[in-house]
MARLO-941409 format. One record per residue (C-alpha): residue number from 0; x, y, z. Coordinates in steps of 0.001 Angstrom, whole numbers. Each point is the difference from the previous one (the first is absolute). Layout:
resi;px;py;pz
NUM;X;Y;Z
...
***
This chain:
resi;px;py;pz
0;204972;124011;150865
1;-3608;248;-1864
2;-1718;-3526;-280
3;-338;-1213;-2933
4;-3518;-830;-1116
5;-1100;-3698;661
6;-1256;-77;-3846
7;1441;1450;-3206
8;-953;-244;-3640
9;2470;-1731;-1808
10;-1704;794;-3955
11;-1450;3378;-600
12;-778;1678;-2907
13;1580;2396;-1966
14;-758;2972;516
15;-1184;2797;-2985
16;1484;3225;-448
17;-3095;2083;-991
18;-329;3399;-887
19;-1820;1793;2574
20;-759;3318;-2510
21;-2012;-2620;-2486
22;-2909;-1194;2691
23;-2605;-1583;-2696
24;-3093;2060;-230
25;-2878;-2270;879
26;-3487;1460;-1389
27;-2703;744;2543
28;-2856;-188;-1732
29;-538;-3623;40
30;160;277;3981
31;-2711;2805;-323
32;-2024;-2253;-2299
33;-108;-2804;2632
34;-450;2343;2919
35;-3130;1816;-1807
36;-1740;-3761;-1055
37;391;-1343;3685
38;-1155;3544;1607
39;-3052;-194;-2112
40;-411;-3533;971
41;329;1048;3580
42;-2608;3049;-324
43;-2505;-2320;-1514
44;222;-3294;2738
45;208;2383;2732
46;-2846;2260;-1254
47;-2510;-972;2569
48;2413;1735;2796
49;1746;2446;-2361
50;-3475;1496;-783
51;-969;1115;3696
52;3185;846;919
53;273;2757;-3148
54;-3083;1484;51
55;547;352;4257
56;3262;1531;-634
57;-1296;2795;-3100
58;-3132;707;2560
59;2499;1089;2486
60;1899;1924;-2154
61;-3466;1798;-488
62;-988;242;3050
63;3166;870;2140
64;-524;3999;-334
65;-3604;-636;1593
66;2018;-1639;3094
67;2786;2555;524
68;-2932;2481;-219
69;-1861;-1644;2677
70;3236;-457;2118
71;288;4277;-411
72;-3165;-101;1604
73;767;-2415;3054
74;-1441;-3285;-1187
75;1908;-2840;-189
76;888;-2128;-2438
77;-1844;-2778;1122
78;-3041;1821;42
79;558;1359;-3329
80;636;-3302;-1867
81;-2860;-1194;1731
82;-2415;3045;-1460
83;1784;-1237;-3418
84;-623;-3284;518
85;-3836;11;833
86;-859;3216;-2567
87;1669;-2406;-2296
88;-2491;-3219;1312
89;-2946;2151;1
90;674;1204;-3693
91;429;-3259;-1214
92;-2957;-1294;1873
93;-2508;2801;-776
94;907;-363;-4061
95;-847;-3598;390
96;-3245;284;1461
97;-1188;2487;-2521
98;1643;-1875;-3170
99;-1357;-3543;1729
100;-3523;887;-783
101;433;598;-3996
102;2633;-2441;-231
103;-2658;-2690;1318
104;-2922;872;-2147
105;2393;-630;-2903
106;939;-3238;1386
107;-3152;-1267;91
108;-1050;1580;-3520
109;2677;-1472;-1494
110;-1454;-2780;-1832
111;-2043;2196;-1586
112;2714;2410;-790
113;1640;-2739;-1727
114;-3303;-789;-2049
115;-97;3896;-909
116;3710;-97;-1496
117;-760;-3240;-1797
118;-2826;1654;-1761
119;1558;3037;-665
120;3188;-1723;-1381
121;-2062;-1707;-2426
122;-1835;2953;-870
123;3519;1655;-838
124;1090;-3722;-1780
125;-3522;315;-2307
126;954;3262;-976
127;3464;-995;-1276
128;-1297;-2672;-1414
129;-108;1534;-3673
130;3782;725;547
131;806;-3885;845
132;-2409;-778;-3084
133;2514;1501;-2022
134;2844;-1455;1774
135;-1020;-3286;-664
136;-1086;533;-3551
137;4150;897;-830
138;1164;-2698;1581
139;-2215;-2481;-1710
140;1578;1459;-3278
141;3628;-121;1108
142;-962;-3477;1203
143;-1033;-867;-3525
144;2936;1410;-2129
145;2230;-2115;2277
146;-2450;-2891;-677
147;454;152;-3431
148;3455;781;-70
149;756;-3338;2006
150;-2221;-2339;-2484
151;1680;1011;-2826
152;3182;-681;1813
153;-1184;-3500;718
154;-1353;-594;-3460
155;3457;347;-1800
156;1701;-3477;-709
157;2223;-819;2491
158;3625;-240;-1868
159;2240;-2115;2935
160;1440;-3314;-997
161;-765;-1354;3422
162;-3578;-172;-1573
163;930;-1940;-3000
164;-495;-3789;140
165;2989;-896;-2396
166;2244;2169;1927
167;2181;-2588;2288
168;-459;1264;3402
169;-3439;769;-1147
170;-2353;557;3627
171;-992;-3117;1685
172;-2839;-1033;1415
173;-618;-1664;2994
174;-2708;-1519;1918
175;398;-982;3773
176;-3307;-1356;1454
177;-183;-331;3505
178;-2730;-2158;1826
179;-2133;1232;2396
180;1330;-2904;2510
181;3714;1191;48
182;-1547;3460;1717
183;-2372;-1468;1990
184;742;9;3925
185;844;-2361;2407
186;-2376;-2032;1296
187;1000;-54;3105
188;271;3868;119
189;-3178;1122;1952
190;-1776;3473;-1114
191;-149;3098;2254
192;-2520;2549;334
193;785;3535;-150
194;-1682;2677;1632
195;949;3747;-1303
196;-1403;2916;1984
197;-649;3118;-1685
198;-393;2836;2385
199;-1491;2999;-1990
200;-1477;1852;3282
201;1375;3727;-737
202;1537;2565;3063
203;-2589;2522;96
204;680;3599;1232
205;-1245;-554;3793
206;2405;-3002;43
207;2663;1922;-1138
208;-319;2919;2113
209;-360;-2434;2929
210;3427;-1583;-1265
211;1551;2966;215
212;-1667;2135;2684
213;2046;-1351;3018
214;3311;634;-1898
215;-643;3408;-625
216;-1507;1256;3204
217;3127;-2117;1826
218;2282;2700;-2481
219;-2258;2758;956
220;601;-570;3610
221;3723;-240;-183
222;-18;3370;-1990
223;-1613;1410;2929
224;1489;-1206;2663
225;3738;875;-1338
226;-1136;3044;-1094
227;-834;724;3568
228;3065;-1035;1462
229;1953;2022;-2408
230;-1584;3225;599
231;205;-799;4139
232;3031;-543;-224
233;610;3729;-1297
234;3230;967;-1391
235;2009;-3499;694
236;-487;-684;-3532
237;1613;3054;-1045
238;3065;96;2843
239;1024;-3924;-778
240;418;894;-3844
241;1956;3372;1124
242;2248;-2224;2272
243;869;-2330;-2581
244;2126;2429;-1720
245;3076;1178;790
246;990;3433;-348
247;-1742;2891;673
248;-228;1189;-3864
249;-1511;-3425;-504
250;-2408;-92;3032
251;-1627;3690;-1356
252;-282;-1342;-3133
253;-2138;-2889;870
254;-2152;1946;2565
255;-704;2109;-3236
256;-1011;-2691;-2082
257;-2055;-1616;2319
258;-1933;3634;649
259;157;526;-3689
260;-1835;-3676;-671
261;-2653;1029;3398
262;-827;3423;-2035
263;7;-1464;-3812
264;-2422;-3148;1138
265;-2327;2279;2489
266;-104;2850;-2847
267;-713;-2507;-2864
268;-2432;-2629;1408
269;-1680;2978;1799
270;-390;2022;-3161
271;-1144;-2789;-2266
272;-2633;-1272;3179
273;-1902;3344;-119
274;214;-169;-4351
275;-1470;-3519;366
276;-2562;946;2609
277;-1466;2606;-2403
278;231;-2135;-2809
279;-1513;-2399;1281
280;-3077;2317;1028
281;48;1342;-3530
282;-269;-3574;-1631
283;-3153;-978;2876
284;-1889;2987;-820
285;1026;-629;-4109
286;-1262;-3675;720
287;-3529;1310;1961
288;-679;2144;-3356
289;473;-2708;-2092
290;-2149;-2241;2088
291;2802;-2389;314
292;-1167;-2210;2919
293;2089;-89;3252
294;1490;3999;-337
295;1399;-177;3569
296;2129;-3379;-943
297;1179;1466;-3128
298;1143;3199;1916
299;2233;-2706;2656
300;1049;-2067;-3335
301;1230;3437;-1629
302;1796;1414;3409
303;1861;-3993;-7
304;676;-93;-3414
305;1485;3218;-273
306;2775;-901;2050
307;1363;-2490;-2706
308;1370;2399;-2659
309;-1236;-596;-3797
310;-1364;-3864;840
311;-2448;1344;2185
312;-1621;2756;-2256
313;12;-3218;-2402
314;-1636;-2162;2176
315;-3110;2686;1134
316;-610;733;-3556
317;-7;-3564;-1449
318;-2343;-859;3329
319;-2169;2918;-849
320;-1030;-808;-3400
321;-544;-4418;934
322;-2362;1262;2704
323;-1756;2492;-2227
324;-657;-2590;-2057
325;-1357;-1856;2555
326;-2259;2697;978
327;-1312;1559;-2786
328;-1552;-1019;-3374
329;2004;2284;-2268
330;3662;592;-1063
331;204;3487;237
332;-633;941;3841
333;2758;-2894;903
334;2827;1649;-2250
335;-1331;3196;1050
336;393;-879;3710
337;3148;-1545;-814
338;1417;2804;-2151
339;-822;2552;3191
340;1668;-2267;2731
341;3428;329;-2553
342;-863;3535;-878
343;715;821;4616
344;2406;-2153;21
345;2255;1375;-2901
346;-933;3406;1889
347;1375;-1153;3083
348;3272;-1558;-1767
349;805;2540;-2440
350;-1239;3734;2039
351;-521;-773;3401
352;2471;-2057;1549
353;3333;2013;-2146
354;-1774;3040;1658
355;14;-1302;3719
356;2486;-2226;-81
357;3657;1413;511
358;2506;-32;-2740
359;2821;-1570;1557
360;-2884;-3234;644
361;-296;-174;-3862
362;1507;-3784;-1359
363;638;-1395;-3255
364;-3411;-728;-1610
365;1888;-2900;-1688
366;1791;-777;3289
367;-3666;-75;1912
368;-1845;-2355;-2661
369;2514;-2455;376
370;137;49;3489
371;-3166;-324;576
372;-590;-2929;-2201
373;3285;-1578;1614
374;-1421;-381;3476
375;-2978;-915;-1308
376;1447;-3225;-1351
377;1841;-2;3238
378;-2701;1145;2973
379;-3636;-133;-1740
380;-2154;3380;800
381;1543;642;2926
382;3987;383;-2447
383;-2059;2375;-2275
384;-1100;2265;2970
385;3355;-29;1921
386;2056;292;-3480
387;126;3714;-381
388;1019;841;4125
389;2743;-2059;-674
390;1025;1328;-2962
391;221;3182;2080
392;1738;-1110;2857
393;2653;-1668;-2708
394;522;3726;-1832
395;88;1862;3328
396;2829;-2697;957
397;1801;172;-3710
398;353;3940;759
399;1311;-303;3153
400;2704;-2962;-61
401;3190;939;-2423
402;135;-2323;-2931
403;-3812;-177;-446
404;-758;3341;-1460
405;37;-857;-3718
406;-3099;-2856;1215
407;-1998;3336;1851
408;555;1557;-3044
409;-1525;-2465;-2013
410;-2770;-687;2436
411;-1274;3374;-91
412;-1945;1601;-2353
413;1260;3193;-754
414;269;1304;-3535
415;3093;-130;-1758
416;1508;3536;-444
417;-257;1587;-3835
418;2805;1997;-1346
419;-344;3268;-1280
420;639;1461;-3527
421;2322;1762;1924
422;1734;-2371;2319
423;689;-2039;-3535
424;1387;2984;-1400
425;2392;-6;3126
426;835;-3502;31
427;779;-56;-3895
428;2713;3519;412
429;1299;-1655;3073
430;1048;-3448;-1853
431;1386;2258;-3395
432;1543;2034;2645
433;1534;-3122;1077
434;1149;-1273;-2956
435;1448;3052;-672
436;2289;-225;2837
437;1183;-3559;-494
438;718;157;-3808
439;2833;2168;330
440;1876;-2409;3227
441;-597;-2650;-2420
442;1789;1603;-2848
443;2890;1307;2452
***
């Protein structure tokens, strides 16, 4: 005989007969809302690991067909990642020594710099000067129409029986005096001395760099240390993400992608390091004939700045013309100078890099620009040089897992197919055709 359980519910409630076929729809979008505010929170707390840990995994992506070459050869991976590692040290290291020496002689002539801009600011403020003349002159006659308009307003009799003194409920005036003793303070209230410290000492640029020196190497560091340890550690990467799938269909498919993201990243950054390199040895010599000072550091500025699509062309030409103007007496040679620093890079956007650069690696111009500007709200320079990889990596994905192919299509920058005269002509026969065939079924 069963047992009987030792408790039992004596009041339960009623159960309700629902109708399994009419599940209520609930929307998803206010789930995606919240999921894409606290992600964004997420990527900008966490920035100061997120940052390394990106820019170690694209670099690997990059440089993963140098290691499987030098494992064809009998070199390990360890030694490979190691060669990586140190060409990648030494790089970094011999820019900064040859960019330290400008970059101090404008620190220390940057007081006078700022003098220079000052003085040619106000050269550019006297020359307007007619302009704000003019300005002022219109609104000193707007001010005085409204003047007038307003006194003649005020000089009308005022009509409101409030104002009449044999109106009952005529205004009333009242006088409250109130002695000086009534507001006085206690006496037995002691005073107090305040003390208010204004600090006005400014962060200069040393202090600033010093703030944020440690920081940055300590990111620098990590980068390279994890970028070493992924390329040692050879194809684990690529087997664990394999393994995680489960059939084989599945498995290939991933393998693909991830081969697909290793050739898209190594062909793109590759392509657009060489376009940059030359660029930026254009711009230098460009710089040296306009007797800019400091050609080698504008060469290094253009070859960085290049990497930050649009902003960066932007930001060279806008620096080009304040430090002409800094450097010589004129206006001309500093919009020249400026002009030819756009002039190479709207070369480089618009003929070089379409040529070199694949097709399939073309994006949404749109898409870009706002990308860019996104995780530069989000990451600072570093989110405006990283933006565009990961816009590739995110297409190369979209292609490959089902679902997503409507976002590669929009990521990528194809042009949209035109119809033919012909193909219209087609498509117009082919819907009277169909009409044709359904009028008479309708009338049977």
């Amino acid at each position: 005989m069963p047992r009987e359980p030792r408790y039992t519910t004596k009041h339960r409630f009623p159960r309700i007969e629902r109708d399994e076929e009419k599940v209520r729809n609930v929307p998803a979008w206010p789930v995606i809302g919240i999921f894409l505010i606290l992600l964004f929170y997420f990527i900008t707390m966490a920035a100061a690991f997120l940052m390394p840990v990106t820019l170690a995994v694209l670099l690997f992506f990059v440089f993963v067909p140098f290691r499987r070459l030098m494992d064809g050869i009998g070199i390990s991976s360890g030694i490979s990642a190691a060669i990586v590692t140190v060409g990648m040290v030494m790089l970094v290291g011999g820019l900064g020594y040859f960019v330290s020496g400008p970059i101090s002689d404008i620190a220390e002539d940057s007081p006078r710099i700022a003098e220079r801009l000052e003085e040619r600011f106000q050269t550019l403020r006297e020359n307007i000067r007619p302009l704000e003349e003019a300005a002022e002159r219109i609104d000193e006659v707007t001010n005085n129409d409204e003047a007038q308009e307003q006194e003649q307003v005020e000089s009308e009799p005022a009509t409101s029986s409030l104002d009449d003194p044999g109106v009952i409920g005529g205004p009333a005036t009242t006088t409250t005096e109130v002695s000086a003793e009534t507001v006085a303070p206690p006496d037995d209230i002691d005073p107090q001395e305040v003390t208010v410290t204004v600090d006005t000492q400014e962060t200069t640029t040393l202090q600033a760099i010093m703030e944020t020196g440690p920081s940055v190497i300590g990111q620098i560091v990590f980068t390279l240390f994890l970028l070493f340890f992924l390329l040692a550690s050879g194809d684990l990467l690529y087997l664990k993400v394999v393994q995680s799938f489960d059939t084989l269909g599945e498995k290939r498919a991933a393998y693909t992608a991830l081969r697909e993201i290793e050739s898209a990243l190594g062909s793109y950054l590759g392509a657009i390091t060489l376009i940059n390199a030359g660029l930026a040895i254009c711009i230098g010599v460009t710089m040296w004939i306009w007797g800019m000072p400091q050609p080698l550091l504008w060469g290094v500025a253009a070859f960085i700045l290049n990497f930050i699509p649009y902003l960066g062309a932007v930001t060279g030409v806008a620096a080009c013309f304040l430090v002409g103007l800094v450097s010589f007496d004129d206006i001309g040679t500093p919009l020249l100078a400026a002009a030819s620093y756009m002039a190479l890079t709207a070369i480089e956007g618009q003929l070089v890099t379409p040529y070199f650069v694949s097709r399939r690696l073309q994006l949404n111009t749109v898409v870009v620009f706002i990308t860019v500007a996104l995780w530069a709200w989000l990451w600072s320079v570093l989110g405006m040089v990283v933006a565009v990889p990961m816009l590739v990596v995110l297409k190369v994905l979209a292609d490959h897992i089902p679902g997503l192919e409507k976002l590669g299509n929009f990521l990528a920058g194809d042009p949209p197919p035109t119809l033919d005269d012909d193909e219209e002509e087609d498509d117009d026969k082919s819907a009277t055709d169909a009409d044709n065939v359904t009028a008479p079924t309708a009338t049977a």
